[in-house]
C-alpha positions as CSV (number, residue, x, y, z in Angstrom):
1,X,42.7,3.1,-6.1
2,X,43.0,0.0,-3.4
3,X,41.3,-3.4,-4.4
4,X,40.4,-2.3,-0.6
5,X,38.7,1.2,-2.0
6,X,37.1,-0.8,-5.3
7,X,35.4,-3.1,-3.3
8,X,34.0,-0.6,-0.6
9,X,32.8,1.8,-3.6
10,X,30.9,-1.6,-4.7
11,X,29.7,-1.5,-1.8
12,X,28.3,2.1,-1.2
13,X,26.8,2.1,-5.1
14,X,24.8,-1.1,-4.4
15,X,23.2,0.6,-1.2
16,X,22.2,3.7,-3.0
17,X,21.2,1.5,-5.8
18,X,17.1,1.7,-6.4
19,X,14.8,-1.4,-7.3
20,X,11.8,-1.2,-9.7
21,X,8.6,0.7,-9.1
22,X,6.0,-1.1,-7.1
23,X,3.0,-1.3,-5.2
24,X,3.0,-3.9,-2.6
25,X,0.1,-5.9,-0.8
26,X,0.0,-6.7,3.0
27,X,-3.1,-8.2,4.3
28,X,-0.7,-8.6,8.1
29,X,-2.5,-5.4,9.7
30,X,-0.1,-6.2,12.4
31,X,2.9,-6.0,10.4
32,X,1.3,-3.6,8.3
33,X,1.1,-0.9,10.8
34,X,4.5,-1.4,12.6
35,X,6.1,-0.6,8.9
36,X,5.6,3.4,9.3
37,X,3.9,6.1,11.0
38,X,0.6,6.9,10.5
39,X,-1.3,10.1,10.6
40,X,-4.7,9.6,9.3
41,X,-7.2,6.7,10.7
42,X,-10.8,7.0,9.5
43,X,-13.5,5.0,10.3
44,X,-17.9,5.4,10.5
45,X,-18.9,4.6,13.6
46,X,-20.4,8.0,14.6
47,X,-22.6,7.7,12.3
48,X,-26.3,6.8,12.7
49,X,-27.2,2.7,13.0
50,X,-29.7,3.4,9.9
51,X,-28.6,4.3,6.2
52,X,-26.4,7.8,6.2
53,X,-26.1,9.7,3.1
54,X,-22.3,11.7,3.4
55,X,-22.2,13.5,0.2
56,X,-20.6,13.2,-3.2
57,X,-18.2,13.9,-3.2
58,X,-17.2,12.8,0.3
59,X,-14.1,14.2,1.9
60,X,-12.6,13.1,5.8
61,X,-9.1,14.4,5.8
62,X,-6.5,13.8,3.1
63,X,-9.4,11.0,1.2
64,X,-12.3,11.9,-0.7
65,X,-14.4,9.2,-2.2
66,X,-15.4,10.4,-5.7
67,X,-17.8,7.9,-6.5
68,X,-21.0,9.5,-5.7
69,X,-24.1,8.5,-4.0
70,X,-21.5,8.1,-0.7
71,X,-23.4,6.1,2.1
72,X,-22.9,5.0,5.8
73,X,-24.3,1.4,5.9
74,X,-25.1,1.2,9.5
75,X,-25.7,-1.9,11.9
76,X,-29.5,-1.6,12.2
77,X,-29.1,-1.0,7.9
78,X,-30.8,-5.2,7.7
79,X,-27.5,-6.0,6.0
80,X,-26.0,-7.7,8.9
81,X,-22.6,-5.7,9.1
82,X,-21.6,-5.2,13.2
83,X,-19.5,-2.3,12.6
84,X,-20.8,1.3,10.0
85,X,-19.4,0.6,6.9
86,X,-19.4,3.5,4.0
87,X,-20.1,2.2,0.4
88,X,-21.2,3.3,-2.9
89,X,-25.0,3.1,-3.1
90,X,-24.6,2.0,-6.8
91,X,-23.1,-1.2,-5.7
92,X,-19.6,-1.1,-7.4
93,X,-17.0,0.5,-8.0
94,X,-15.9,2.6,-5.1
95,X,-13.2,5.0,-5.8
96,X,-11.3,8.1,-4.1
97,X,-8.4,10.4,-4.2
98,X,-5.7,10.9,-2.0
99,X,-3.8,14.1,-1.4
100,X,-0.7,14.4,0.2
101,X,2.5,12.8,0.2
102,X,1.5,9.2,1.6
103,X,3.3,5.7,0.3
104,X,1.0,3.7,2.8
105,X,-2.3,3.5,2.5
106,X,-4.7,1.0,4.0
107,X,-8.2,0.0,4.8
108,X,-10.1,-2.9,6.3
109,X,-13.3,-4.4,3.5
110,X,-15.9,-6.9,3.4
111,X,-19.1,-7.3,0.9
112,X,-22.8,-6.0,1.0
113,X,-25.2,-8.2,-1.2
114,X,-23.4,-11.0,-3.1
115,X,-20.0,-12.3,-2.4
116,X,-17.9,-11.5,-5.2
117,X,-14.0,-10.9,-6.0
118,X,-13.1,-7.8,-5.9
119,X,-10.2,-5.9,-7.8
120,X,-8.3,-3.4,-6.5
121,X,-6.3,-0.5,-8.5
122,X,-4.2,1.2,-6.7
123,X,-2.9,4.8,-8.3
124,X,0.6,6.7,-7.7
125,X,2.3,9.8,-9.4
126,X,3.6,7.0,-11.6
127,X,1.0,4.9,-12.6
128,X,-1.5,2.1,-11.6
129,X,-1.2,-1.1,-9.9
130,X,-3.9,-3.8,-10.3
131,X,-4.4,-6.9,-7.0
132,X,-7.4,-9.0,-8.9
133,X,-9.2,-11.8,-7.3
134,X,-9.1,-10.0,-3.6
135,X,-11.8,-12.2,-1.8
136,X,-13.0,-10.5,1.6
137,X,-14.1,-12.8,4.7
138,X,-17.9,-12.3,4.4
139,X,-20.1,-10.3,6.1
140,X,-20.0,-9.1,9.3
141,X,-16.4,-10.0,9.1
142,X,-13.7,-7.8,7.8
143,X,-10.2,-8.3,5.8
144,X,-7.5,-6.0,6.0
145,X,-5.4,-4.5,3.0
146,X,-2.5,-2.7,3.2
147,X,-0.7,-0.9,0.0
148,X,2.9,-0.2,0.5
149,X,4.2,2.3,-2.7
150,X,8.1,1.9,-2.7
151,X,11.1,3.8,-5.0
152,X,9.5,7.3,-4.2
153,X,6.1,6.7,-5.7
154,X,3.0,8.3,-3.4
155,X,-0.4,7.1,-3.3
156,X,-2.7,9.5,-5.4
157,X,-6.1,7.5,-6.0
158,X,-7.9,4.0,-5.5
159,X,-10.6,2.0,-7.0
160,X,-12.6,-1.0,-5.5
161,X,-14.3,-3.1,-8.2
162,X,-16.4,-6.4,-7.2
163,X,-16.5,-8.4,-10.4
164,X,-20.1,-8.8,-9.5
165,X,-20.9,-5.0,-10.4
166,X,-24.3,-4.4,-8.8
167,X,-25.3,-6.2,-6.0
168,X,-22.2,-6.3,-4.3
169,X,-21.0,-3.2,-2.5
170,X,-17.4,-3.3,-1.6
171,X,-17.9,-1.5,2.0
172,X,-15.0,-0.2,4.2
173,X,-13.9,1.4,7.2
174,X,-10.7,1.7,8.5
175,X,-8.6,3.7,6.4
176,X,-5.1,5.0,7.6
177,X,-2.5,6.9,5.4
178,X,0.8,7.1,6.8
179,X,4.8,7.4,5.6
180,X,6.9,4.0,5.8
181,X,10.0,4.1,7.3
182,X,13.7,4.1,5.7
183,X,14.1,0.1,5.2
184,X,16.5,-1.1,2.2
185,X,15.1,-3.2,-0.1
186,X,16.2,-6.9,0.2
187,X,18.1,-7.0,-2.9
188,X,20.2,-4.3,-1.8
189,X,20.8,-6.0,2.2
190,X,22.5,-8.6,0.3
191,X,24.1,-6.9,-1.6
192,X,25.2,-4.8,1.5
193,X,26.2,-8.2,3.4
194,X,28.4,-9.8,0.1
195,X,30.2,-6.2,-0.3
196,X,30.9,-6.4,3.6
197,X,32.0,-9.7,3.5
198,X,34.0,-9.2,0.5
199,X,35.7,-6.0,2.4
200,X,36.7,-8.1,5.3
201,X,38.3,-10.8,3.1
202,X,40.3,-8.8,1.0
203,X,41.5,-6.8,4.4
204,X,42.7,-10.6,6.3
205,X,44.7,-11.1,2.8
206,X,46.3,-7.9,3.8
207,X,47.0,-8.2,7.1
208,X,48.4,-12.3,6.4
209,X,50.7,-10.9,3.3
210,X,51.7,-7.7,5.7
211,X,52.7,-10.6,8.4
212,X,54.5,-12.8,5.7
């Protein structure tokens, strides 16, 4: 085989090459939401302006919340919130399921009762991913998060935690599930670029040793 041949086989092994498992964090919605397509977007406010009771569990397309006591916090609910927020009526932690074969999954989250951190586990078909110290804008405002599972890995499940416990509801709205699109992982673009690169030299030593 060519040095030529050596170096383009390099090059075709490093693109097919895959990184480490991972669950990433985007808190850009903007970004967030150009990075796939979606086919799920969930939110509460067609629900009543007072307290709404959903079921437990709660089920809206390809997420059910399993935490019981389910609840639509609406804006006449005295809590302040401007847009119907669902939340676990024991305070902490919210958790759900996701079916499907989804590798983004997002949501946008603030606090009911005290301000508190909040942790959030994310889990796959290969394991679980923990982003502690999460600190939403307070009430009524809202902060985006957006969960990005890479290598193959799908988004199966989901815990919100406020290191409070009671008295601080993580409450969301929001949610979208979606597939991200076929972008190599930066490793393997440079990778990609020094193989090319490499190709193109040894090909001009060629051509100059062809010419001499």
């Amino acid at each position: 085989m060519s040095v030529f041949s050596n170096v383009f086989a390099a090059v075709v092994i490093a693109c097919g090459a895959t990184a480490a498992s991972a669950v990433t964090l985007n808190t850009n919605e903007t970004a967030f939401m150009a990075s796939g397509t979606f086919s799920q977007s969930t939110n509460f406010d067609g629900f009543g302006s007072g307290f709404t009771a959903v079921g437990d569990p709660y089920a809206v397309g390809s997420l059910t919340f399993t935490s019981g006591s389910n609840l639509v916090v609406g804006t006449a609910s005295g809590f302040g919130n401007t847009r119907n927020l669902l939340a676990y009526n024991l305070w902490s932690p919210m958790t759900g399921t996701v079916a499907g074969t989804f590798d983004l999954f997002g949501f946008k989250m603030t606090l009911l009762g005290t301000a508190s951190p909040v942790t959030a586990t994310i889990q796959t078909n290969a394991g679980s991913y923990v982003f502690a110290g999460l600190v939403p804008v307070a009430n009524p405002g809202l902060s985006f998060y957006g969960f990005r599972a890479n290598t193959g890995e799908r988004i199966t499940g989901f815990t919100l935690a406020s290191a409070q416990g009671g008295g601080s509801a993580p409450s969301t709205t929001d949610f979208v599930l979606g597939t991200a699109g076929a972008v190599p992982e930066p490793a393997n673009w440079a990778m990609l670029i020094a193989g090319f690169g490499l190709v193109g030299a040894v090909a001009r030593r060629r051509r100059t040793a062809v010419a001499a």
